[in-house]
C-alpha positions in Angstrom: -21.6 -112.8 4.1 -18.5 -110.8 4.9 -17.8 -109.6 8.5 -17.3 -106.1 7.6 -20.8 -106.3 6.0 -22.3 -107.9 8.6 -21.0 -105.3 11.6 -22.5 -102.8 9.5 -25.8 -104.3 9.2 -25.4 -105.0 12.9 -25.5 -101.0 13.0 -29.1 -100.2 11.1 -31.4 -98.5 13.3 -34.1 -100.4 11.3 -35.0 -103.0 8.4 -35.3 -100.7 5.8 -31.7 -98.7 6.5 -30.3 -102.6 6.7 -31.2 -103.4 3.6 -29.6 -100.4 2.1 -26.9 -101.0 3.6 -26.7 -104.6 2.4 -27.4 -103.1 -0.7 -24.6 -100.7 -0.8 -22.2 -103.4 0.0 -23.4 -105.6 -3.1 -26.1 -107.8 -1.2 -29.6 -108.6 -1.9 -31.4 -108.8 1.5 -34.7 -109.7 1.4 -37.4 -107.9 3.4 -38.0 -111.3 5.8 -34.2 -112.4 5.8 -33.7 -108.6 7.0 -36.6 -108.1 9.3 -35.1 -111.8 10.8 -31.4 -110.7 11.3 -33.1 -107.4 12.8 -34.3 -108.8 15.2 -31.7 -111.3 16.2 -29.2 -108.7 16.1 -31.4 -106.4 18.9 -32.5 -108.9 20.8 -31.2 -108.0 24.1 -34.3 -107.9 25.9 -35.6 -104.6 25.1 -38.1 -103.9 22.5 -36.4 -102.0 20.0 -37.6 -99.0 18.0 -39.4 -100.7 14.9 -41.5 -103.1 17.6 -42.3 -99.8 19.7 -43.3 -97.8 17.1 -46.2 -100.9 15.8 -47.8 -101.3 19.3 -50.4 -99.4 19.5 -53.0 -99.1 22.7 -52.6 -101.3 25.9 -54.9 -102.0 28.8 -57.1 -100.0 30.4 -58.5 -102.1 33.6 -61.4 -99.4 34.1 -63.4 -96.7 32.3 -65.7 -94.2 33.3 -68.5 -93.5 31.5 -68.8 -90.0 31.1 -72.2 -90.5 29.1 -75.4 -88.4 29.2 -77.4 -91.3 30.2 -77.1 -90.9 34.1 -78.0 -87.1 34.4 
C-alpha cells in the first residue's frame, strides 16, 4: 500500500470512514484488515472512540435496595 494512502487511513476517526477512504484511493479494505490497522494505528494507550462507544456498564461494588420489602 502507498504511503500517501496509508497517512490518510492513519487519519480515520473510525473503521468504517477508513475503509472509505481506502476505497476512494482504489483499495479494497476489508472490515477485519481495517478494524486491525485501526487499532494498531491508535494504539497509544488510550481507548479510542469506537472501543468507548461499545463498553457499556462497569462495576458497581454496592447497591441499595430501595425495595418495598423492608417497610
Amino acid at each position: 500500500m502507498d504511503e500517501k494512502i496509508i497517512a490518510k487511513l492513519k487519519e480515520a476517526k473510525s473503521v468504517n470512514e477508513m475503509i472509505d477512504l481506502a476505497k476512494a484511493n482504489g483499495v479494497e479494505l476489508a472490515k477485519e484488515k481495517a478494524q486491525e490497522l485501526f487499532d494498531k494505528f491508535n494504539s497509544n494507550g488510550e481507548l479510542n472512540d469506537d472501543i468507548l462507544d461499545s463498553v457499556a456498564g462497569g462495576i458497581v461494588d454496592k447497591v441499595k435496595d430501595f425495595s418495598n420489602k423492608h417497610l
